[in-house]
Each structure stands twice: as structure tokens, then as C-alpha cells.
C-alpha positions in Angstrom: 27.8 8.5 18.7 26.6 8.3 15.0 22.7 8.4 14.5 22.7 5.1 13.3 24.6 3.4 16.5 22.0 5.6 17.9 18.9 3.9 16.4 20.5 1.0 16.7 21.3 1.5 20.8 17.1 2.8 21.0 16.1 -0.4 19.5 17.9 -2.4 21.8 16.5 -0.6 24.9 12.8 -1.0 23.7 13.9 -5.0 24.2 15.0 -4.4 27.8 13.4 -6.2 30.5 15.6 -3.9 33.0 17.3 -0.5 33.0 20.7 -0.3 31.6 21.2 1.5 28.8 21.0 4.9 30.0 18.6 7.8 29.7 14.6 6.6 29.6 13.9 5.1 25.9 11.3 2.5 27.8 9.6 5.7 28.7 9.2 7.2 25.6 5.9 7.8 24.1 4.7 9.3 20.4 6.0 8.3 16.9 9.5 7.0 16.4 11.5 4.1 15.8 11.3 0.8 18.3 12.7 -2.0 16.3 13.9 -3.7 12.9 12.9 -6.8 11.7 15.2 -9.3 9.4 13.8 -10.9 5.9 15.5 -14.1 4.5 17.7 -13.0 1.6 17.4 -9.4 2.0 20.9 -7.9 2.9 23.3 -4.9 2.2 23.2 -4.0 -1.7 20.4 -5.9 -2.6 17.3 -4.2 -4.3 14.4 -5.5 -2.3 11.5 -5.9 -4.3 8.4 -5.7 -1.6 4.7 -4.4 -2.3 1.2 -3.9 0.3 1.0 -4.8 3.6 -1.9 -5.6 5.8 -2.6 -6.9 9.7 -4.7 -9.3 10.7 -5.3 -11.8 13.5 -2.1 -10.4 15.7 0.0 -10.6 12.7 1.5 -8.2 10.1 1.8 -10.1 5.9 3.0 -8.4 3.6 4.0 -9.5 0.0 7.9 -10.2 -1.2 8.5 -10.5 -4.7 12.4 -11.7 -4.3 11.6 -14.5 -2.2 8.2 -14.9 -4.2 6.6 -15.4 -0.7 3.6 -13.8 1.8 5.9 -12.6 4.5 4.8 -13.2 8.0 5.9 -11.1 11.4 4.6 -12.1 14.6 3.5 -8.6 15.9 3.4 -9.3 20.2 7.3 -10.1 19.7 8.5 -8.7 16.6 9.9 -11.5 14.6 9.9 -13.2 11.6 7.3 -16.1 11.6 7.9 -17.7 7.9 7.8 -16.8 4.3 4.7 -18.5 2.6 5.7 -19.9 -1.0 3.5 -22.1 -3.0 4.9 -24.5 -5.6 3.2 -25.6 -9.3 0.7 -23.3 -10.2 0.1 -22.0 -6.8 4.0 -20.1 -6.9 4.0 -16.9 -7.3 5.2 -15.3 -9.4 8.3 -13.6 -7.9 10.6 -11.1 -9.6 9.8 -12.5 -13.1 11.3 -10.8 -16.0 11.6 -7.5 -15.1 9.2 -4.6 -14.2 7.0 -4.7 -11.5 3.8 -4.8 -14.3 4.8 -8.9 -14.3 6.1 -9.7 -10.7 4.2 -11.0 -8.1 2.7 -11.2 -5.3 1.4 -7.4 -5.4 -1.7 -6.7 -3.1 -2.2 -8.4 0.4 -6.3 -8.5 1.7 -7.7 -10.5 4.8 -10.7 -12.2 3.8 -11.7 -13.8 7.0 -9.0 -15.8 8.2 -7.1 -16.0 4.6 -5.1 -13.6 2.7 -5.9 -12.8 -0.9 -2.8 -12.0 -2.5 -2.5 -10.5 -6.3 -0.5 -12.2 -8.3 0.4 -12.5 -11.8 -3.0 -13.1 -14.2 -4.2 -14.6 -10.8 -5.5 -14.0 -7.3 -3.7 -16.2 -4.9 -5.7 -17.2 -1.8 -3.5 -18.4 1.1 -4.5 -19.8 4.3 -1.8 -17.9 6.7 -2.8 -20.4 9.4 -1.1 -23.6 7.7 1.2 -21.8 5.9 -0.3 -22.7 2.2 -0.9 -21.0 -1.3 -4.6 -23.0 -1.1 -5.7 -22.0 -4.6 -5.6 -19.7 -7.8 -8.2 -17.4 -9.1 -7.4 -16.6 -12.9 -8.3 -13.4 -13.8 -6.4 -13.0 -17.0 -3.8 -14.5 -19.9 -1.9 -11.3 -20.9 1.4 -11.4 -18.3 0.5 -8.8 -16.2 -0.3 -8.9 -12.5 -3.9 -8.2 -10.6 -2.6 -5.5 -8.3 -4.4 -3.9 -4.9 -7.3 -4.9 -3.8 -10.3 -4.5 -1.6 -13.1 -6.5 0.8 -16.9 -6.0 0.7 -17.3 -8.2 3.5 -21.3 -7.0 4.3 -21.8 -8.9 0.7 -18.6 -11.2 0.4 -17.1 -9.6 -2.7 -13.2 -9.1 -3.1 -12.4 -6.0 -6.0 -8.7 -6.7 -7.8 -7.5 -4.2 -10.0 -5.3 -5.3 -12.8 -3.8 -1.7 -13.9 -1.2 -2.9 -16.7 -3.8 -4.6 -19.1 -4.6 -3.0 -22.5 -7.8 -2.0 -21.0 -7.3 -2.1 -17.4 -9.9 -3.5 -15.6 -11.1 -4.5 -12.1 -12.1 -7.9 -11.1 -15.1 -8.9 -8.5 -15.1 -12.3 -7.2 -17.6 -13.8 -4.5 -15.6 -14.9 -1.4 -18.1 -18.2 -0.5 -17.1 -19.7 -3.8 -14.3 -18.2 -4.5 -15.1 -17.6 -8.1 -15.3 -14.3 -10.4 -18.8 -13.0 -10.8 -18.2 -9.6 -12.7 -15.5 -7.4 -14.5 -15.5 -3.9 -14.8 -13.1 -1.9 -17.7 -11.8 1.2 -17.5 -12.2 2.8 -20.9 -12.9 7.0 -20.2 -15.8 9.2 -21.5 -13.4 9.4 -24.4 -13.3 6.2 -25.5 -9.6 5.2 -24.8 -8.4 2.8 -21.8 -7.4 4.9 -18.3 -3.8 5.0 -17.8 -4.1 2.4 -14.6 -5.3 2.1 -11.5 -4.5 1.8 -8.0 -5.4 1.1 -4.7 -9.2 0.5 -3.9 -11.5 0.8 -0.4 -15.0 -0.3 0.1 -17.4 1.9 1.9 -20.1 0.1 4.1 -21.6 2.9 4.8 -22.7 4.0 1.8 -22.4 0.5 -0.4 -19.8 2.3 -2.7 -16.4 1.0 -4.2 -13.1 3.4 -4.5 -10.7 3.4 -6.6 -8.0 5.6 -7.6 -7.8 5.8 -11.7 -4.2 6.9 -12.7 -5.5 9.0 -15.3 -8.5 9.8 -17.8 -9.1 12.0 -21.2 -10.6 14.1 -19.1 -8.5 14.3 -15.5 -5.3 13.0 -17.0 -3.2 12.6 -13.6 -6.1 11.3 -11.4 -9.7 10.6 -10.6 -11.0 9.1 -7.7 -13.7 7.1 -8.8 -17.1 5.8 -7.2 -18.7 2.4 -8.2 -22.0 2.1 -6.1 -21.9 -1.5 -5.0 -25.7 -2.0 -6.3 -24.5 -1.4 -9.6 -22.0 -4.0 -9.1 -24.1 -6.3 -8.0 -26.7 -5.7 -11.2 -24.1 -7.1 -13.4 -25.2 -10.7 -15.0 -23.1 -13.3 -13.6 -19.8 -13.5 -15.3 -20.9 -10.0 -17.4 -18.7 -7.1 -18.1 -19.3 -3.9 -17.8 -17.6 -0.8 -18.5 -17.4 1.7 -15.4 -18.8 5.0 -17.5 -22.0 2.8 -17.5 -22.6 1.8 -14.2 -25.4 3.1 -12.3 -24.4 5.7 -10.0 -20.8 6.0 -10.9 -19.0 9.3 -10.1 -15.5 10.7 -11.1 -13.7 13.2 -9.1 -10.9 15.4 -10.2 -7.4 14.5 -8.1 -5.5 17.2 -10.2 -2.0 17.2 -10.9 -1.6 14.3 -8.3 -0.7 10.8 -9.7 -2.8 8.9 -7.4 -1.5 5.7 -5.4 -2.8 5.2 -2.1 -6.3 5.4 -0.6 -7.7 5.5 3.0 -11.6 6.4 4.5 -11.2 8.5 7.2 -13.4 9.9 10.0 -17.1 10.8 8.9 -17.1 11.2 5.5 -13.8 11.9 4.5 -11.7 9.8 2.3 -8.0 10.7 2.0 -5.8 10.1 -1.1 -2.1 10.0 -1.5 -0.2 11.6 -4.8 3.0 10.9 -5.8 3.3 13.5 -8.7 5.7 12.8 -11.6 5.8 16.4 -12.6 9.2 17.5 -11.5 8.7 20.2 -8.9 5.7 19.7 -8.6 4.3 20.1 -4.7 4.1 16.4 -3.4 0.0 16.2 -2.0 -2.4 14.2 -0.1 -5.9 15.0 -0.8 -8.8 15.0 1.2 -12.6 14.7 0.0 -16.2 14.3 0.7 -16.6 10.8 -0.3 -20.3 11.8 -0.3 -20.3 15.2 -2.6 -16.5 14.4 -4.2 -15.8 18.2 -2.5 -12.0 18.7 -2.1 -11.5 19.7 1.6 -7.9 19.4 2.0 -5.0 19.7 0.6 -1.8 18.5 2.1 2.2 18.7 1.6 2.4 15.1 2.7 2.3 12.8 -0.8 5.2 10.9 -2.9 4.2 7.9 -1.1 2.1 4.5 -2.0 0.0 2.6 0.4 -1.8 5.6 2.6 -3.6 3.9 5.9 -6.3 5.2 8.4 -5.8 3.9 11.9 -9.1 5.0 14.3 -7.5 4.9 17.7 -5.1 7.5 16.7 -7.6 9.3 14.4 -4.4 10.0 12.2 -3.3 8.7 8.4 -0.3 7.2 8.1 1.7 7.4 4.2 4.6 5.7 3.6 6.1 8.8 1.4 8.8 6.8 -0.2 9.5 9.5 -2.5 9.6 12.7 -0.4 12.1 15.1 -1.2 13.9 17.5 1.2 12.2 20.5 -0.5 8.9 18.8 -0.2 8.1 19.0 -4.2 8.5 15.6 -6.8 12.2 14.6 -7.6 12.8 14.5 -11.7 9.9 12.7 -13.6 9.0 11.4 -9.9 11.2 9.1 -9.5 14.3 8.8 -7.0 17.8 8.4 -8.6 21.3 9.3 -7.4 20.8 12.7 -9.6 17.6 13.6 -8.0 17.7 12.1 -4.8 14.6 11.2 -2.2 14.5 11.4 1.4 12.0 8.8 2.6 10.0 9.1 5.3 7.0 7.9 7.4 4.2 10.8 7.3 1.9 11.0 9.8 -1.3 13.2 9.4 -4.2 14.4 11.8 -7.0 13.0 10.5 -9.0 15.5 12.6 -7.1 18.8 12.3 -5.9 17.9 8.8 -2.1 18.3 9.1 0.9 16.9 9.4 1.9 15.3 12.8 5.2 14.5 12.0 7.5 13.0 9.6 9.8 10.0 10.4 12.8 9.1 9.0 12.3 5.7 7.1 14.5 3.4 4.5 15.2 3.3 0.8 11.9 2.9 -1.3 9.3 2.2 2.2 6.3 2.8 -0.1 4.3 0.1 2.3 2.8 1.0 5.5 0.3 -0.7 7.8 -1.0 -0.6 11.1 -2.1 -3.0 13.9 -5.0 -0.7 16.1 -4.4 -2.9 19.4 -0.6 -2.0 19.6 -0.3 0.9 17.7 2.3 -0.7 16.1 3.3 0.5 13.0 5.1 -2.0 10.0 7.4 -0.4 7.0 9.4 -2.8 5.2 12.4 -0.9 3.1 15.0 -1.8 0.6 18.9 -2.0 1.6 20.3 1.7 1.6 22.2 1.6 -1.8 19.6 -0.6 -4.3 17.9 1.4 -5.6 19.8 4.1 -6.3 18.6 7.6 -5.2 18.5 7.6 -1.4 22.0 8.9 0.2 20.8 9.4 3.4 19.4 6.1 4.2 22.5 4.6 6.2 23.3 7.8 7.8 19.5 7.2 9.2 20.7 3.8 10.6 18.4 1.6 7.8 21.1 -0.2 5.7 20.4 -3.8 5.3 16.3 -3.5 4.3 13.9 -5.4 6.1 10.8 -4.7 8.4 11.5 -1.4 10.6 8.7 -1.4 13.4 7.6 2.5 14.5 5.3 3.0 18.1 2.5 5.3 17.0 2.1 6.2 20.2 
């Protein structure tokens, strides 16, 4: 049979109460493929415009930009719960205009039992327990959307990065009230604005923010960046402060990387994922002392976007969106019918260091997250043919886009 009656027939059998389908697919164990999950208005041909995902309280959410909607799956049985809209000034933003820069909703959080979703000029906080948009956070005027985002939840602060401004900046608002108590801009050693940011993590541990800066004067394709939560804390209420000034603060080289996604590992390890717009150029994941900034690792395992850390596997899991076949970055980075990407789901050994495995997964999965009591694994993907650039995706049996659902073990 084809592979993708294949993985179609596999999913089917991970359903069965009884024996049937031949061979022992209920007995299988490791990474692969157990089922695919349906999202309103998502279909064969059309581009599906999806961001972060996160788990939380037996349920996966992740944000959809073409139905301008928190997602929800149930995770025990694998189905679509609801899509969370709000309405007035609580809507997201949706698709918008055109470029991701001013579409929304972007970054998905848990903040005790709500979501904080990033949104256009806004943080969007939404009780997934009605089903409401409750209320929204302004952040800016200029258009563009407040991105990733990350929880401080020993001192109840929420970080929002808002990458496309003229000066991007990060945002710090206190979860009690629910209000902004500080800003921080990214304007380098060199006195011009960093070329973005990305995804963010909190460290209990050690009281420090990290963030991912796109680029600097001085590291031009990445720095991973530390702002000691102290020094975040010193600001005046409602001050701004620019990050080169903070007490504390630290920037780390990433190289030629590009950065995108962030994860803390084991000890004191903190992993980030590249996704390198030099064409050729070896697609990484790095791995540093979050302590020293050290590089201790450096992987063939980048060209994706969200990168999670899942302790009951000790292993990192990076939805490389834009792996290649030969392992190095497609033209400029990007995935087009010319320079084509092979997506996959790569799984690395948090402990060894190395790759696991790679999984085949659909056209432009850049999302990943992972539920530690099931080992459960959710990677929503765009129907095969929009956007253009990944030929191999039906073959692999993911044509319609959706939710596929991997074991991780």
C-alpha cells in the first residue's frame, strides 16, 4: 500500500478497542505517528496560518490566525473541543492584512488557569474554562503584534515580546492585576534597534529572563540574552528601560544561527533552535551554560521554531519546519517549490546531546508542544500544497493540515 494509506491504516489501529487490523500497531512503543486531528476551515489547498502551542490542565491550545481563534484539543481523546473567538475589542486579530508582523493571535502562555495569548498591539487573556476572550492588555498603537511570551509565576510576571516595532521591545505585566508594570527596549551597544526577538523562558532557578535577540551590531544573526529578574523588578512602575542597562544583563553569541525557539533543559543547560537564512548554511541547535553563556553543543537539528523540553523523556523536541534533505538552510531560509523543505519532528537527547530521531511531519509544522503525563506530542501543519515548497508532504500521508498527534514514547 502507499505510505499514506499506511499512516492512515496506523492511525486507525491506535483507535482500536480490539485486534483487527493486522500486525501489532497497539503494541508499538517510541516516537511515531498515532493520530490526526481536524480544524474547522482548514482543508486541502488552503494555507493555514497557525503559531505557539502550549498544554495545560489535560488540554493542548494553540493559536489560529485563519479562524482568528485559541484552538482547543481535548488531549485523553484526541478531538477538537472548540475554537475560542472573541468579538469587539476582544477579537483577535486574525489574518489581517497580510504578513504575519500584523496577524494575530501569536504566542499561547498558561497563566494559572487562563491563557495569555499575543495579539495584535495587545495581550489577549482568555479564560479556556468558559470559552471567553476576558480582556485586553494594550501594549502598543503601531500595528504590529506582541509575539511569544513567558511566565515568572514565583513573582507573577508575564514577558511579551513585540519583535516588529521600530525599537522592539519586551513588555512585563503583573498577573494579579493584570496590568503592565515595565518595558524593556532593545536598542544594541551600538545604538541602533535589534533586528527582533523571539521566544523567551524564565528561569526560577536563577531569577533570570531569556530571550532570543534576532540580531545585534555586534552578533548580527543571534544573541541569547539574560535579564536578571531583580533588575526587572527595579524598574519604576510603568518605567522603561533599555536592556544594555539593566543590572546583570548578559549577551551570548548564537553565531550564524537566526534564533527562534528556546527551551531550559536538564541542570543548567538551555537549548536554542536556529533556523539560518544563509543558504547552505548547516541548520543548528545550540546548547549553553545558562549560567557561564559557554557553548556546549552544537547540533544538526535547527530550521525549526518553537523548540520544547519535556523532563520525563529528558529529550527536546523542535518542530524543524524548514529542514532540508541535505540537512543545511534552503535559499535565503525559506521553503519554496525551487528550494524545497522536508519537514520534520526532531527529537534530541537532552542527556547525550544528539539526535534521537527525526519524524516525518506536514507542510510549515513550526509548532510543537508536549503534554508530560501522556507523552503526547501536538504539531499542527498546513495543507500539503499552501505554502508552496514542501513536495513530499502528501506522499507522507499529511494533506489536509490540521493537528497530527505523535507518541513520544
Amino acid at each position: 500500500m502507499s505510505r499514506s494509506t499506511w499512516m492512515r491504516a496506523t492511525v486507525a489501529c491506535a483507535f482500536a478497542v480490539l485486534g483487527g487490523c493486522g500486525g501489532d500497531n497497539l503494541n508499538q512503543t517510541g516516537p511515531r505517528l498515532v493520530a490526526d486531528i481536524a480544524v474547522p476551515n482548514v482543508k486541502a489547498g488552503v494555507n493555514f496560518s497557525f503559531d505557539i502551542g502550549t498544554v495545560s490542565g489535560g488540554r493542548y491550545y494553540f493559536t489560529d490566525r485563519n479562524n482568528a481563534s485559541l484552538d482547543v484539543i481535548d488531549i485523553p481523546t484526541k478531538t477538537f473541543v472548540k475554537a475560542i473567538q472573541g468579538s469587539g475589542n476582544l477579537a483577535f486579530a486574525g489574518l489581517g492584512p497580510g504578513p504575519s508582523a500584523t496577524s494575530g493571535p501569536d504566542g499561547a502562555t498558561p497563566v494559572g488557569g487562563l491563557i495569555y495569548a499575543g495579539d495584535v498591539n495587545s495581550v489577549k487573556i482568555v479564560d479556556p474554562g468558559v470559552g471567553t476572550v476576558l480582556s485586553s492588555i494594550p501594549v502598543s498603537t503601531t500595528g504590529v503584534r506582541a509575539d511569544e511570551g513567558c511566565l515568572d509565576a514565583t513573582h507573577g510576571i508575564f514577558m511579551i515580546s513585540s519583535p516588529e516595532e521600530p525599537t522592539p521591545f519586551a513588555t512585563f505585566i503583573n498577573t494579579s492585576t493584570q496590568s503592565v508594570i515595565a518595558k524593556v527596549t532593545f536598542t544594541d551597544t551600538a545604538g541602533k534597534p535589534t533586528a527582533g526577538l523571539e521566544a523567551c523562558v524564565y528561569d526560577a532557578a536563577s531569577d533570570n529572563f531569556y530571550v532570543n535577540v534576532d540580531g545585534s551590531t555586534t552578533n548580527p544573526h543571534g544573541e541569547l540574552v539574560r535579564l536578571p529578574g531583580a533588575a526587572i523588578r527595579a524598574i519604576p512602575p510603568g518605567g522603561t528601560q533599555n536592556y544594555t542597562a539593566l543590572s546583570g544583563v548578559a549577551m551570548y553569541s548564537e553565531g550564524n544561527c537566526d534564533p527562534t525557539g528556546l527551551a531550559l533543559g536538564p541542570g543548567t543547560d538551555i537549548a536554542v533552535g536556529c533556523r539560518e537564512a544563509t543558504t547552505g548554511a548547516p541548520l543548528l541547535l545550540q546548547i549553553f551554560n545558562r549560567a557561564s553563556g559557554a557553548q556546549i553543543a552544537s547540533l544538526n537539528a535547527g530550521g525549526g521554531d518553537q523548540l520544547e523540553y519535556d523532563a520525563p523523556t529528558n529529550r527536546y523536541y523542535n518542530a524543524t519546519s524548514r529542514w532540508t534533505a541535505s540537512g543545511n538552510a534552503s535559499a535565503n531560509g525559506a521553503c519554496t517549490a525551487a528550494s524545497p523543505c522536508t519537514p520534520v519532528l526532531t527529537i534530541i537527547d537532552a542527556g547525550t546531546r544528539s539526535v534521537v530521531t527525526r519524524l516525518n511531519t506536514g507542510n510549515n509544522a513550526h509548532s510543537v508542544a508536549i503534554d508530560a503525563a501522556t507523552g503526547l506530542v501536538f504539531v499542527p501543519y498546513s495543507s500539503a500544497t499552501a505554502p508552496a515548497g514542501c513536495p513530499n508532504c502528501a506522499a507522507n500521508g499529511f494533506v489536509n493540515g490540521g493537528v497530527s498527534v505523535f507518541a513520544a514514547r
